[in-house]
Residue, then its C-alpha position, 0 to 999 in steps of 0.5 A: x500500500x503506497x503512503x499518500x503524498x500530502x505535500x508538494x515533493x520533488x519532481x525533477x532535477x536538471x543539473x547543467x555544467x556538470x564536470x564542466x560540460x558544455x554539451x547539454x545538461x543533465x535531466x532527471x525525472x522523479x516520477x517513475x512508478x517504481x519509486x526510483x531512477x538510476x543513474x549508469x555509466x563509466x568511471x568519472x561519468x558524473x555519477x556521484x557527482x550528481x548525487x553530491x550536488x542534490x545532497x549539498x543542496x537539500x541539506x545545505x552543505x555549502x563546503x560540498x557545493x563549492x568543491x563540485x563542478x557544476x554550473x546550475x542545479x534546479x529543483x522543480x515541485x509537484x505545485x510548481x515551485x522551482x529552486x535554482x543554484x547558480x555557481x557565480x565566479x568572483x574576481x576584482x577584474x569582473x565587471x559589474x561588481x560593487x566594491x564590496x564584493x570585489x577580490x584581489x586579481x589572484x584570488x578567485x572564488x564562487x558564490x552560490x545564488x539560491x533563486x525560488x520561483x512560487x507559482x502563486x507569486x510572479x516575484x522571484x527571491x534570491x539569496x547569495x551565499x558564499x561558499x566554504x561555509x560562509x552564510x552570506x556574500x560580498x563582505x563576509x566572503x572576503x572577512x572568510x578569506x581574511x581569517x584563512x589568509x590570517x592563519x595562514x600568515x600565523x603558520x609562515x610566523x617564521x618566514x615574514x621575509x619570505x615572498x610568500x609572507x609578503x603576498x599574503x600581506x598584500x592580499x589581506x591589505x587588498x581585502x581589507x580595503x575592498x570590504x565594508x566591513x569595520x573590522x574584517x579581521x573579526x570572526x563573523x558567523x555570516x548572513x542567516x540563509x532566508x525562511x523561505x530557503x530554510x522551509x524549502x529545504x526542511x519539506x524537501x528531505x533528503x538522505x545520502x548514503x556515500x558508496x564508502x560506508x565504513x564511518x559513521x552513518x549518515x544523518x539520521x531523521x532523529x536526533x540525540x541517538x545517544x545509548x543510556x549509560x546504564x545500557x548493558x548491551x555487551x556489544x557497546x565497545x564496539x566501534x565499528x560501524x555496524x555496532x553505532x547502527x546497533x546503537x542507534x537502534x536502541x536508541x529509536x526503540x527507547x525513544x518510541x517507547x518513551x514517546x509511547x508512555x507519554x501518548x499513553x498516559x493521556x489517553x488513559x486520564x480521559x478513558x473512563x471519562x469516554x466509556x461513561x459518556x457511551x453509556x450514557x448516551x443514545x446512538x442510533x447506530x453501533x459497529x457491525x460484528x464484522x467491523x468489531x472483528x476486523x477492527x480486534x484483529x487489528x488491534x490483536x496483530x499491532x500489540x503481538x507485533x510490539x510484543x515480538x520487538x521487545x517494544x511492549x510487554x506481553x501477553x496482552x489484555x483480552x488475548x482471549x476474547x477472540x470468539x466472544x465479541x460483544x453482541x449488545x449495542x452499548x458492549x460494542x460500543x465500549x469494545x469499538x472505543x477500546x480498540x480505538x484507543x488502543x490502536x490510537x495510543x499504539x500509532x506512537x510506536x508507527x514511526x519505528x514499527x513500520x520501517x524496522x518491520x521493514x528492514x527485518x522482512x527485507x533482511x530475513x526473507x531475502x539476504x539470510x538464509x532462514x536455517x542458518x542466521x535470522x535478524x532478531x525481531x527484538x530491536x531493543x537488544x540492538x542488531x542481534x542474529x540467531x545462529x541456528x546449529x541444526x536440529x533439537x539445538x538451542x540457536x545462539x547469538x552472533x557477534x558483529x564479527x562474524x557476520x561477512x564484510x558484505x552481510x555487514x555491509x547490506x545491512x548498514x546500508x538497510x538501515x540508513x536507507x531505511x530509517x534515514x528517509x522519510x515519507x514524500x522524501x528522497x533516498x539517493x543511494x551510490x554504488x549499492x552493489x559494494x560487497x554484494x552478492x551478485x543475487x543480492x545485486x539482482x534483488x536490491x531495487x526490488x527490495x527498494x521499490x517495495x520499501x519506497x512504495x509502502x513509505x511514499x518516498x523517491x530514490x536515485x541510485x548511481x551504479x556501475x553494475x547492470x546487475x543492478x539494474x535487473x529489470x528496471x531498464x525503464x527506470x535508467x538514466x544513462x551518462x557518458x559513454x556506453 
């Protein structure tokens, strides 16, 4: 069941000068029905590129956006909106620019024009940004080349004879005249990006998962991530970065039920209160047998669900009322608010049930085989997996260390991808196929699609591997040479 889109996501990307070409420009439609485009082609082709360009923008990593090659990216929205990012290049000898912005001849720099055009209003909005970091333009670009040409100065302290002292000299003069500034040698924290920007940026999210996948993970849709220092896993010296995943993991699931507690708490002060109201007054009409059956089994299925991820205790109440359903109009009315209750104060627990039942579906059923290793259900332990050593013997827990480089690696990739994104979001994923087998080549953007479907997000993945690409050629964009 796809989620419903209830906001304005992206529908396309053009990027133009990417790696400095002239010829064309690069044009990626978001709105394939598998959830996903992907992008193919050589070595040095462009491929990562792309995706360091989307990620620089939608999660505002300027330093990113100034070491890539490219002229214009823009961002086009389902409602019509359209985001542009234009590389300007600085220098005193361009014409045109105020004495503000102007840097000495042998400095050269770039600033990043962010432009929004709304549907619903005719005016255009920039902002300029400077790059390595700097929020703003003009002035504060040349206060950042100041303090770097400063330290640099500081680190030849002992060569202030030197020619190399002397042209920093003159280039931190050169930039102190140009700049409007009163004192450019102070440190500036910059010109904040517009609330325009910043909304544009938050609706649009966007998760990155480099091809390198060996340090810590990317960021995540939660913060704080941090593990209890009274947790008593045994696996929390580990530092590798299956084992900060774990615990990540254990944090999610403690946050959830925290977050449970709290949702749970107010419901349970206005219950009684909403049973004697039912009680008290007439409808006209109560729920069906078949309705109260249907709704029960839901609320049975989603509390052994909790039980079996070690999210709720168990058993629960009323494990045995499957064959005595209420009958009289006044019990099914009670027994429907019961349920809706339930069900309402178990929904805390939605924004982690439904992607770890996810990732341990998409790990077991496909990745594992089921008479040797499982993924533990139980997410409160952190990533377990039973070890199974044959018939009439009890399964056993596995140490990270023994799983394969490429187990290691699937699974962290599993579990950026899919906790990292949310909803109406966008997943872009570069070389998934590092240590993967090749029939885990050939099931990867099925297991994708079926995921990106259910939580309503997109996905752009670069690959070198037509492996990858199994039955998905509709979907395939090509760069450079065949």
């Amino acid at each position: 069941m796809t989620v419903e889109e209830t906001h304005d996501r992206i529908a396309e990307v053009v990027i133009e000068g990417l790696l400095g070409s002239t010829d064309g420009q690069l044009t990626l439609s978001l709105s394939n029905p598998d959830h996903l485009t992907v992008l193919c082609g050589i070595n040095g082709s462009g491929k990562t590129t792309a995706l360091r360009i989307i990620n620089g923008v939608l999660n505002s990593d300027l330093d990113e956006l100034e070491r890539l090659v490219f002229r214009k990216v823009l961002f086009k929205t389902l409602g019509g909106q359209e985001l542009s990012v234009e590389r300007q290049e600085l220098s005193a000898s361009e014409e045109g620019l105020d004495r503000s912005r102007r840097l000495p001849s042998s400095i050269r720099h770039h600033d990043l024009v962010f432009t929004l055009k709304r549907p619903s209003n005719k005016r255009l909005q920039h902002w300029t940004a400077a790059g390595s970091g700097s929020y703003g333009s003009g002035a504060d670009l040349l206060a950042w080349r100041a303090r770097q040409l400063r330290n640099e100065m500081v680190h030849h302290a002992d060569k202030k004879n030197s020619e190399i002292y002397g042209q920093y000299l003159e280039q931190l003069r050169g930039i102190s005249l140009a700049s409007t500034l009163k004192d450019v040698l102070e440190d500036t924290k910059g010109v904040p990006a517009p609330s325009w920007l910043s909304s544009f940026v938050q609706e649009h999210s966007c998760m990155y998962i480099p091809a390198s996948r060996k340090s810590a993970s990317p960021r995540m849709s939660r913060a704080n991530l941090r593990v209890s220092e009274s947790s008593t896993d045994s696996q929390s010296t580990d530092d590798s970065p299956l084992a900060e995943r774990s615990h990540q993991l254990v944090a999610l699931a403690r946050d959830a039920r925290q977050q449970y507690a709290r949702q749970a708490a107010q419901f349970d002060r206005l219950f009684l209160s909403q049973l004697l109201e039912l009680v008290r007054i007439k409808v006209e009409s109560s729920p069906s047998q078949q309705e109260l059956s249907e709704e029960w089994k839901r609320t049975r299925d989603t509390q052994r669900q909790l039980v079996r991820f070690g999210l709720v205790d168990g058993p629960q109440t009323g494990e045995n009322l499957d064959d005595r359903i209420p009958t009289g109009d006044t019990e099914r009315r009670i027994f429907h608010e019961y349920c809706s209750i339930t069900l309402a104060k178990m929904s805390a627990f939605d924004a982690f049930r439904v992607p770890w039942e996810q990732l341990v579906d998409t790990i077991n059923t496909g990745l594992l085989d089921p008479h040797d290793k499982q993924l533990d259900a139980d997410a409160t332990h952190g990533f377990r997996f039973r070890k199974y050593h044959g018939a009439g013997e009890k399964a056993s827990f596995l140490d990270f260390r023994d799983l394969s480089s490429g187990e290691q690696q699937e699974l962290i990739l599993q579990f950026d991808q899919t906790f990292g994104t949310r909803p109406g979001g966008l997943l872009l994923v570069d070389e998934p196929e590092i240590s993967l087998h090749v029939d885990w080549q050939k099931r990867y953007l099925d297991d994708l699609e079926r995921v990106a479907n259910a939580r309503g997000f997109y996905c752009v993945v670069a690959t070198h591997s037509p492996t990858v690409l199994n039955g998905h050629g509709d979907s395939a964009v090509q760069l450079g040479r065949r």
